[in-house]
N, C-alpha and C positions, 0 to 999 in steps of 0.2 A: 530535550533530546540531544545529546552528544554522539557524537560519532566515535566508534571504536575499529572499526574497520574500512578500508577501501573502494576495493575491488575481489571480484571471487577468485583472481589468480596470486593474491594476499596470502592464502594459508583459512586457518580455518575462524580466524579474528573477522573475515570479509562480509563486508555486508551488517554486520552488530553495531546497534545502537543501544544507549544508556538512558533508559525512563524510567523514573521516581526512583533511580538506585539498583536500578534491574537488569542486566544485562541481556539483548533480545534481538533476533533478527527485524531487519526493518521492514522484509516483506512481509512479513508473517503479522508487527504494528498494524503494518495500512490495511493489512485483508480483516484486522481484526475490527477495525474501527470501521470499515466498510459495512461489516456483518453489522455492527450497533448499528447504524445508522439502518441499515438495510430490514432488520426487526425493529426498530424504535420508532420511526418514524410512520411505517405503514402502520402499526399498530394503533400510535398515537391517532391517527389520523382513522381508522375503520370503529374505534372506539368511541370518539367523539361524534361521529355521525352516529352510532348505534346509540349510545347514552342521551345526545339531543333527540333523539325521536322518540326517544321512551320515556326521560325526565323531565317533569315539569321545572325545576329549578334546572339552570340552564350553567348556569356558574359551579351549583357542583358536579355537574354530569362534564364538562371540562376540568376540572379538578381530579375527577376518577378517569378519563382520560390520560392526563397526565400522568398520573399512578400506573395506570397500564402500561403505557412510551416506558415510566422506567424502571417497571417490569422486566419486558423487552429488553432493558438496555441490561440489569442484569443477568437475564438467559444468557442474552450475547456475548458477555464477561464470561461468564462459568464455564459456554462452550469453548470460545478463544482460549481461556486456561487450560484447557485439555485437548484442545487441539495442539496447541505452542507452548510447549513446555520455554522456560526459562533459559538463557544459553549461556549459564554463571559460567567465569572464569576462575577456576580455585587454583590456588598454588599452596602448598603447603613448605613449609621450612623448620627446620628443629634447629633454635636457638640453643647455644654453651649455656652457663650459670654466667660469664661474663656479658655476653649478649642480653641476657633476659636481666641483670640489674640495672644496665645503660638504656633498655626499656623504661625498664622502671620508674629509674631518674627520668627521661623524655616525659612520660607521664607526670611526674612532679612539679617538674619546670613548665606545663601546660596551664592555662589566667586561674582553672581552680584547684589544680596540684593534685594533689594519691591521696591524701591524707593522714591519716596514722594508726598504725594496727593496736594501739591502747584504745583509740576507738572503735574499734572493732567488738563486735558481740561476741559468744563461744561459737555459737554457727558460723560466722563469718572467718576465723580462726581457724576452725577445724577444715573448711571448705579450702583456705588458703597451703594448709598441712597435706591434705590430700590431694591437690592438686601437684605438689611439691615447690612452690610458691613461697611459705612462708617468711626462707630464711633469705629467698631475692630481696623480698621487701623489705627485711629487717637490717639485711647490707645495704639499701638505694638509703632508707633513714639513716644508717649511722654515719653514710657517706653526704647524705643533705646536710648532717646536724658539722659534721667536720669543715662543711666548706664555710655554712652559715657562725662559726665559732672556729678559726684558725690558731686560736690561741687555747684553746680546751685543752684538756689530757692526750696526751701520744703516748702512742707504743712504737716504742723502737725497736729495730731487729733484732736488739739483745734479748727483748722480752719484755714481761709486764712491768716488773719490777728495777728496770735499768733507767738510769741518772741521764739526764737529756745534758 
């Protein structure tokens, strides 16, 4: 659990904390894991007495005990999810075509790279086309392939055909 907020005179960051990637108030955590505890454990516990009185096998009527505890601990979960909804921070930004190729490259330059759209399926191509993606990528490679080969073919500002 990481801390993203404060105090509640913060803004509306205060108070939110970070579990498994989730962004969430923290009173809203401890009341939720109070509830499991609060249904898991009575449960556990009224089941194992009912199951030992009635089961001759003694080890699986604790065993279906247990099953119940987390039962319980599920109920607890599904209601906490609709009680506390999630408190995502989204930001959104509309990247240039210049911005969205220096993505591109950052992804390349990451330990296992972008890869290459010659590997790419037709689904995968077309998905890239409509998204309007393609020709990011197709500039981030010819700009990988220029740094990794500095001596390759240039185009000079005269054109394709002008004398280096």
């Amino acid at each position: 659990m990481s801390q993203v907020g404060a105090s509640a005179s913060q803004g509306p960051e205060a108070g939110l904390v970070e579990v498994w990637g989730d962004t969430v108030n923290e009173t809203h955590v401890k009341i939720s894991v109070l509830l499991g505890a609060g249904l898991a454990v009575p449960t556990f516990l009224v089941a194992r007495e009912v199951l030992s009185a009635t089961m001759e096998n003694q080890d699986l009527a604790k065993t279906y005990a247990m099953l119940a505890g987390l039962f319980a601990c599920l109920v607890a979960a599904i209601v906490s999810a609709r009680l506390f909804e999630p408190k995502r921070i989204v930001s959104e930004q509309t990247l240039d075509r210049e911005q969205q190729i220096e993505a591109a490259l950052d992804i390349a330059r990451q330990p296992l790279g972008m890869g290459r759209l010659s590997d790419l399926d037709d689904a995968g191509r077309e998905e890239l086309r409509r998204l309007g993606l393609e020709e990011v990528f197709e500039e981030a490679e010819r700009r990988l392939a220029a740094q990794a080969d500095p001596d390759g073919p240039h185009v000079d500002a005269a054109g394709p055909g002008a004398a280096r």
